[in-house]
C-alpha positions as CSV (number, residue, x, y, z in Angstrom):
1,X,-14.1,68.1,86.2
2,X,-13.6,64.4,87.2
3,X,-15.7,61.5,86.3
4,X,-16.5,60.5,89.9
5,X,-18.3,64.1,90.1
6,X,-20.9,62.2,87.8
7,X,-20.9,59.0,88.3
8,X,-21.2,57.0,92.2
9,X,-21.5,53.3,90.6
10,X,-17.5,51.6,91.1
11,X,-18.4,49.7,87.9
12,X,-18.7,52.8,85.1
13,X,-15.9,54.4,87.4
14,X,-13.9,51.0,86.9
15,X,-14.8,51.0,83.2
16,X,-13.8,54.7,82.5
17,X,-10.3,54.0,83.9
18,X,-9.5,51.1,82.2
19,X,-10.0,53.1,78.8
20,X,-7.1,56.0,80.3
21,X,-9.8,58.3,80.6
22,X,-8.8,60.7,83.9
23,X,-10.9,64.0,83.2
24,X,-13.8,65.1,81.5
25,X,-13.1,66.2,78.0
26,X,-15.1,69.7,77.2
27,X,-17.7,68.1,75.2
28,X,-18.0,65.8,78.1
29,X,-18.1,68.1,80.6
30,X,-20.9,70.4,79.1
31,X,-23.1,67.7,77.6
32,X,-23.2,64.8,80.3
33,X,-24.6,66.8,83.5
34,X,-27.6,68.2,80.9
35,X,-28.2,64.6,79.5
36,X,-28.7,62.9,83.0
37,X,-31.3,65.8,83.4
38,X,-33.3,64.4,80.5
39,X,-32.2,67.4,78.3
40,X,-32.8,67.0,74.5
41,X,-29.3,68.1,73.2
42,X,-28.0,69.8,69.9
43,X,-24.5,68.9,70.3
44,X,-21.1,70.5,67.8
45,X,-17.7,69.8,69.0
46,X,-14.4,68.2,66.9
47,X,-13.9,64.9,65.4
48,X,-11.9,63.0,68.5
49,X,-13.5,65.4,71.0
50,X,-15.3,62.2,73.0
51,X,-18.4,62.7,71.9
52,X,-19.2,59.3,72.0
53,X,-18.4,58.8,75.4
54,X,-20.6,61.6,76.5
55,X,-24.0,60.0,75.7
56,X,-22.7,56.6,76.1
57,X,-22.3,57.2,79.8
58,X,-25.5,58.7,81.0
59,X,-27.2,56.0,78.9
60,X,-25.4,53.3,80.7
61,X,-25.7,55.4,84.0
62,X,-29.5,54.9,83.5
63,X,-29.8,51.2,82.6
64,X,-28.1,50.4,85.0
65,X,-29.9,52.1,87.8
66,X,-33.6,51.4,86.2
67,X,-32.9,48.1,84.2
68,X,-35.6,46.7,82.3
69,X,-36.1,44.1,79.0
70,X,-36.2,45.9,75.9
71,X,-34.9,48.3,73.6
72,X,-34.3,51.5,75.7
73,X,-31.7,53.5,73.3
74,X,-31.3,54.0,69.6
75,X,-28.0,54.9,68.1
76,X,-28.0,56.1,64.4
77,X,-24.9,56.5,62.5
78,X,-23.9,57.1,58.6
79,X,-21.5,54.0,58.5
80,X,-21.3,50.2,59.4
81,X,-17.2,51.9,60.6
82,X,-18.7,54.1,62.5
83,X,-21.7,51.7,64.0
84,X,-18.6,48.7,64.9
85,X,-16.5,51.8,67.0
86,X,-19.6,52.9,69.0
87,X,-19.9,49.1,69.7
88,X,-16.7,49.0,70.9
89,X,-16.9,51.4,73.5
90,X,-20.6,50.2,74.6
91,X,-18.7,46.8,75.1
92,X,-15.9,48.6,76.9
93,X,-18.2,50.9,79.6
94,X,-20.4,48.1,80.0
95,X,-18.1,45.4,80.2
96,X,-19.4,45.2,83.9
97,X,-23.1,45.5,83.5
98,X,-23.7,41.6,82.7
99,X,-27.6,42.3,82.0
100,X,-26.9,45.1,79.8
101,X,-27.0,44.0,75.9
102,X,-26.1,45.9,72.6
103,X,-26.0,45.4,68.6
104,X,-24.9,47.0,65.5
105,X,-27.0,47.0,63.0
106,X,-25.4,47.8,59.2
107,X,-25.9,46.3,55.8
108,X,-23.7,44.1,53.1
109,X,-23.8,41.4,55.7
110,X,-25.1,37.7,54.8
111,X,-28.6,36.3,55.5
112,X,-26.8,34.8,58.7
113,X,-26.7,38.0,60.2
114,X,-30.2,39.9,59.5
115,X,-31.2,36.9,61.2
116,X,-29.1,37.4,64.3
117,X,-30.3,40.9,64.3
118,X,-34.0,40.5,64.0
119,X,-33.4,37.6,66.6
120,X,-31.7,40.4,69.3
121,X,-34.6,43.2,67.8
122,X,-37.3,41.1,68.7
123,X,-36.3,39.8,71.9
124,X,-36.1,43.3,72.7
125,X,-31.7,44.0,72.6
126,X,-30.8,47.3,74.9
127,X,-29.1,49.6,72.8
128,X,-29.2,49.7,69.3
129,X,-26.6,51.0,67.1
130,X,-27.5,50.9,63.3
131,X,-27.5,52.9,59.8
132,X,-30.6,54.1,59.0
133,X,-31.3,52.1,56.0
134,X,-30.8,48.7,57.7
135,X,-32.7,49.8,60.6
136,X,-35.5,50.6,58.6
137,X,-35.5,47.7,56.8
138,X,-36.3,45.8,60.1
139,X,-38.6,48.5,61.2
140,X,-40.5,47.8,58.0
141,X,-41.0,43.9,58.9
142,X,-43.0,45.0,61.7
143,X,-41.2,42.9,64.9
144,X,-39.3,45.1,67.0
145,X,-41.4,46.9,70.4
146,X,-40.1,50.6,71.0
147,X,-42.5,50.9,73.9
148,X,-39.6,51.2,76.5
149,X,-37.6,53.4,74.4
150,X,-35.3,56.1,76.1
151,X,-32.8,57.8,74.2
152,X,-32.6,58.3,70.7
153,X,-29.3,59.6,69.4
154,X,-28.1,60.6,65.8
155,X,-24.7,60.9,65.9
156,X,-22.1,62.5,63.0
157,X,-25.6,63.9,62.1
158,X,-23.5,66.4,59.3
159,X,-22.2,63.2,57.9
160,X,-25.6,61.8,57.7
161,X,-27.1,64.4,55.7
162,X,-24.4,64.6,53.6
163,X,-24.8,61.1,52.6
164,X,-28.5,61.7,52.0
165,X,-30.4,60.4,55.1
166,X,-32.4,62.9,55.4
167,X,-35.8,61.1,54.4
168,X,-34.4,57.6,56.0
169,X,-34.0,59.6,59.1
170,X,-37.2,61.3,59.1
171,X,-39.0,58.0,58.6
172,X,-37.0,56.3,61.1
173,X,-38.5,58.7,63.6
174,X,-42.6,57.7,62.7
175,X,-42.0,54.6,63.9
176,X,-40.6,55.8,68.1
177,X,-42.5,56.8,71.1
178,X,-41.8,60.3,72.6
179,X,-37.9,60.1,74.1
180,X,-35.1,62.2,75.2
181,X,-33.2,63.4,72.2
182,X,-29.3,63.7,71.4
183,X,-28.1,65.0,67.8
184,X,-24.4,64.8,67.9
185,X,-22.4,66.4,65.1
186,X,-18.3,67.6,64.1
187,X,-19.8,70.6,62.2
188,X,-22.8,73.1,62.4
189,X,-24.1,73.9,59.1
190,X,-27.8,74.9,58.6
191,X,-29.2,72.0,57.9
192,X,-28.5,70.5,61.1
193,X,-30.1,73.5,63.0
194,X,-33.1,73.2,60.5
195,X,-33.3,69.2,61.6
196,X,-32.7,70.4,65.3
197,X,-36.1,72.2,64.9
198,X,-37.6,69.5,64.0
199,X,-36.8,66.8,66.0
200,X,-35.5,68.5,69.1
201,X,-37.9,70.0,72.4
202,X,-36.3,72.6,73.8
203,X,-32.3,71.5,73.5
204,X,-29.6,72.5,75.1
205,X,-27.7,73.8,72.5
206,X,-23.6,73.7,72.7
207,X,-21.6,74.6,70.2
208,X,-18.1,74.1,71.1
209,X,-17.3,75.7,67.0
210,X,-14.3,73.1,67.6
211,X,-15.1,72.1,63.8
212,X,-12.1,73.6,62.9
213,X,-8.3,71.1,62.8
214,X,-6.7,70.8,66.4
215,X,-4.1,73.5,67.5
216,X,-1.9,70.4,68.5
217,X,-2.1,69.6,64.3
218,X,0.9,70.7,62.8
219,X,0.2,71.6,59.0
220,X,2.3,71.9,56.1
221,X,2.2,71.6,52.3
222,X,4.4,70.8,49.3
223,X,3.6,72.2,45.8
224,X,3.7,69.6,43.2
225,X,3.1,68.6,39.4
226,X,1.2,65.9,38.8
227,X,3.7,63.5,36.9
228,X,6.3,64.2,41.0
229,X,3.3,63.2,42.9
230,X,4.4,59.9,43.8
231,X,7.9,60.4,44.1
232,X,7.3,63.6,46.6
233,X,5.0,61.0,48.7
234,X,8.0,58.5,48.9
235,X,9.8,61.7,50.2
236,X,7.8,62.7,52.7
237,X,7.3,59.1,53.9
238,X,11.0,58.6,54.1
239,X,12.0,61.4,55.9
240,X,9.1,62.5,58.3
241,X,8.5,60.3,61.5
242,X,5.5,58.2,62.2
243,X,4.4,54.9,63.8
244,X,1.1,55.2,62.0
245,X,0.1,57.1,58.8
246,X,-2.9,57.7,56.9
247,X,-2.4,58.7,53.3
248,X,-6.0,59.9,52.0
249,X,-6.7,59.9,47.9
250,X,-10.1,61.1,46.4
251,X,-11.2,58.0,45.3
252,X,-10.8,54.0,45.0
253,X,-8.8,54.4,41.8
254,X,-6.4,56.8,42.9
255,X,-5.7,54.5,46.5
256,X,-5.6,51.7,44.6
257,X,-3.0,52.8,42.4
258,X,-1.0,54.3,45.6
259,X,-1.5,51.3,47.3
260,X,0.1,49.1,44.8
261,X,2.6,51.4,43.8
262,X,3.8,51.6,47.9
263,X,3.5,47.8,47.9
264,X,6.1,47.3,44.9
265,X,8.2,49.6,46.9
266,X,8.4,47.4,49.7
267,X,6.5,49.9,52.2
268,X,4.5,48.3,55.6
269,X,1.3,49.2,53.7
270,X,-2.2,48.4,53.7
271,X,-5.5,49.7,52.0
272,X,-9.1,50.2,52.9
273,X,-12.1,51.8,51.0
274,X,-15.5,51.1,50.4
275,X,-15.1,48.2,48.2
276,X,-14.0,46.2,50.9
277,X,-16.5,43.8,52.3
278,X,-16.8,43.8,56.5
279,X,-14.7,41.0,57.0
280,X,-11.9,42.7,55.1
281,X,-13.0,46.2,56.9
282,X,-12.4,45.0,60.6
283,X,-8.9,42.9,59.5
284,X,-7.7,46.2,58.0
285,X,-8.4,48.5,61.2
286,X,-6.9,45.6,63.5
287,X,-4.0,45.2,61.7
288,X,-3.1,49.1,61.6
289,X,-3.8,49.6,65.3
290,X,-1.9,46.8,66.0
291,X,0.9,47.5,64.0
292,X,4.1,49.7,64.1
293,X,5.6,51.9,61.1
294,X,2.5,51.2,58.9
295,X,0.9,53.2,56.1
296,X,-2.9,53.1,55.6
297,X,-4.0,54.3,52.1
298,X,-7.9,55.2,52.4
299,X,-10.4,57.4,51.0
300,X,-13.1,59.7,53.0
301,X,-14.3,56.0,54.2
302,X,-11.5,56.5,57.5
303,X,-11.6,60.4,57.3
304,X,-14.3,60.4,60.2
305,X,-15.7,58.0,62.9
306,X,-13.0,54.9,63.7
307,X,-10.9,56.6,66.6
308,X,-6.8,55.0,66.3
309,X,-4.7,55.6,68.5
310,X,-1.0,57.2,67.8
311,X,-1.5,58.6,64.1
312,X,1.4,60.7,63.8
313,X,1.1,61.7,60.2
314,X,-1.7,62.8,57.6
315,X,-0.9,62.3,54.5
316,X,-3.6,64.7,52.0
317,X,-2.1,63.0,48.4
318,X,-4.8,64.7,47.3
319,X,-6.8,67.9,48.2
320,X,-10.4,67.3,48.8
321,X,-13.2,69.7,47.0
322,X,-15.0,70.3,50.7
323,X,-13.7,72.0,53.3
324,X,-15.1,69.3,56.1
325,X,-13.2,66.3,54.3
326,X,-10.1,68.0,55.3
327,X,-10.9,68.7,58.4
328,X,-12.1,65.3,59.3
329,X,-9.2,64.0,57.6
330,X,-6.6,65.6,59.5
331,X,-8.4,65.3,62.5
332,X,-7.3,61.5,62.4
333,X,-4.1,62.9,64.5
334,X,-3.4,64.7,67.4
335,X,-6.4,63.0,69.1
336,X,-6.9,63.3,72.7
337,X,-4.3,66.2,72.8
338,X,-1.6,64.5,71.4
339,X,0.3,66.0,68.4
340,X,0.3,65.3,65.0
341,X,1.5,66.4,61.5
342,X,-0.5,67.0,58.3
343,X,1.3,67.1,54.6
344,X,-0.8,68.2,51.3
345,X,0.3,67.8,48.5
346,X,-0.9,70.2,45.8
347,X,-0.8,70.5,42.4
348,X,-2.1,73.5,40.4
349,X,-5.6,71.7,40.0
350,X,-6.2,71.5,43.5
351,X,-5.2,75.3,44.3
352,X,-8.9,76.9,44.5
353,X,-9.8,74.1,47.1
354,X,-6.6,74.8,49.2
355,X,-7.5,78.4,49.3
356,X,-10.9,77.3,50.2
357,X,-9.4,75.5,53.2
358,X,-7.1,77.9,54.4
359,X,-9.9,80.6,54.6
360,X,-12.3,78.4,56.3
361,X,-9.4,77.9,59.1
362,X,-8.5,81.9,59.0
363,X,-4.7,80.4,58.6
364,X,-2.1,80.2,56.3
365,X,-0.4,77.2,55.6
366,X,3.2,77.1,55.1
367,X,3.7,75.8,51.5
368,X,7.5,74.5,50.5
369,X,8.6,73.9,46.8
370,X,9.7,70.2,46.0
371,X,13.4,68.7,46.8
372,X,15.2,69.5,44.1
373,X,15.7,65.3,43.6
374,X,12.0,65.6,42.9
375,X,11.7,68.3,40.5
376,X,10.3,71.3,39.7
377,X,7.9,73.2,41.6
378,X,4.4,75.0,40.8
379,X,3.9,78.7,41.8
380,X,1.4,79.4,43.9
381,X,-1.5,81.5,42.9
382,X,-4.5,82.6,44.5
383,X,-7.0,84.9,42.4
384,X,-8.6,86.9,44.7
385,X,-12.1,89.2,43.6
386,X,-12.1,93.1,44.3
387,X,-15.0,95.2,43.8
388,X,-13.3,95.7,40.7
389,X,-11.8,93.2,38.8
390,X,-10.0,90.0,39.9
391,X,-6.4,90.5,41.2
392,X,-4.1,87.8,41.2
393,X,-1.2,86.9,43.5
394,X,1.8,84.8,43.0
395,X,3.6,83.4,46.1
396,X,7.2,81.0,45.5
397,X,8.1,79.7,48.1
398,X,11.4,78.4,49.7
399,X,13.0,74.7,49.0
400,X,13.0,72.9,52.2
């Protein structure tokens, strides 16, 4: 399906092509028709799917064809990341809609800007996008008039909940009118149907069960001690091509250390993780869109959300305890059908939450011992559990 089977105005038609979009993605295509209808919708499909897109355009389809003063959509999101990239592509498909306004709304900013929020809030801003704590923290102050509200929409709604928003979320919801309804989310555990119930009438449910990686995502995995870590990650970085790669740790520490240890080594590296105040945030992301034959080091902060462009390689230095951290992390490439490579690197620790990994995705991933200019290898083992006893299995695999 083609855009200009939904949408008549030149403007959002001019708009969609100058972001390279051509034809509705799937998401798109089952979710946009049933939102112009006034559909609540319960939503699943893949990081990088365009989910965003797909409620964007139906709520800038209706502002534009019943525009009126005041705040007539509600975004929530779990991060400020996340909140400044849903800005972005407001700005982008509205950029012709001169009466149209928008705002994020996030925390860790200066007095400056709360008061440039609650200036926009009470003069009644059109779309909202915010984290639920910093939106309730204007709600609470008793100055912003939801009487013309439309759409609410909760988007990475998994992440959310993960995070513990769950009560924020709920209370966000005491203070809005009756509206149409959109919970967007990568995955569909039971916790989001059990919010579904709650807050939904009626949805449309679609469940694209996309929340596994991306056939277009290569995957592969080196076993590794601990002490050849680093050294293997210098390997793969030297002899794997990329414009732009994403090497994930587990926490600040451990970036920080691969950070600085990539810098000494003369590598076009930069960092990002949750330390980093906004300022420092939005430089980072500009500077590796913008730039060629670049490393990122990050933790789960990038793994979901911020949507770059030409992210060739994944680097997993190391392997996250939850199954949805990987996916999310991997599904930083091969966006928008492109292709993409993702490395692990495992070390006997890590071997339980591999096997976690690979069962979730039904696949196997092929698993190569160290260069020999690296060192020694692990072997492989997965303990399996019979009705019996526990039966363990030893796999070596082939030098590359």
């Amino acid at each position: 399906m083609i855009f200009r089977e939904l949408f008549s105005d030149n403007k959002i038609l001019e708009a969609i092509e100058s972001f390279g979009y051509e034809e509705l993605t799937e998401i798109q295509e089952k979710v946009i028709p049933s939102i112009l209808e006034s559909k609540d919708i319960l939503a699943c499909s893949k990081t990088g799917s365009g989910k965003t897109a797909a409620y964007i355009l139906p709520i800038i389809k209706s502002l534009s064809e019943n525009f009126t003063d005041g705040i007539r959509a509600v975004i929530i999101c779990p991060t400020r990341e996340i909140c400044l990239q849903i800005e972005e592509q407001i700005a982008g498909l509205a950029y012709y809609y001169e009466k149209i306004s928008y705002i994020s709304i996030y925390g860790g900013n200066d007095q400056d800007s709360f008061v440039k929020q609650k200036n926009a809030l009470s003069k009644g801003v059109n779309i909202v996008v915010a984290t639920p704590g910093r939106l309730l923290s204007h709600m609470a102050l008793g100055y912003i008039n939801y009487e013309k509200l439309q759409f609410l929409v909760l988007d990475e709604a998994d992440e959310m909940l993960d995070m513990g928003f769950y009560e924020d979320i709920m209370k966000v919801l005491t203070y809005l009118p009756s509206r149409q309804t959109l919970l967007f989310s990568a995955t569909m555990p039971q916790k989001i149907k059990v919010l579904a119930e709650k807050i939904l009438k009626e949805p449309i449910i679609i469940d694209l069960n996309k929340s596994k990686p991306a056939d277009e995502i290569n995957q592969l995995a080196y076993l590794v001690y601990p002490d050849n870590k680093l050294k293997l990650l210098f390997y793969v970085l030297n002899n794997y091509q990329y414009k732009r790669a994403i090497v994930f740790a587990s926490t600040k520490t451990s970036a920080g250390n691969i950070y600085k240890k990539l810098k000494e080594s003369k590598y076009n590296v930069i960092a990002i993780d949750s330390s980093y105040n906004q300022l420092q945030r939005i430089e980072t992301i500009r500077k590796f869109k913008t730039r060629e034959n670049i490393i990122l080091v990050s933790t789960n902060l990038l793994s979901r959300g911020v949507d770059i462009e030409d992210v060739e390689l994944i680097i997993n230095y190391e392997i996250p305890e939850k199954v949805e951290d990987y996916v999310h992390r991997i599904g930083r490439t091969a966006r928008a059908g492109k292709t993409g490579l993702a490395i692990s690197l495992i070390q006997p620790s890590e071997f339980s939450y591999f096997q976690r990994i690979e069962k979730f995705m039904n696949k196997t991933v092929e698993k190569f011992s160290c260069p020999e200019e690296i060192g020694n290898s692990p072997v492989y083992e997965i303990v399996r559990k019979s009705k019996q006893n526990y039966k363990r299995r030893s796999f070596k695999r082939k030098n590359q």
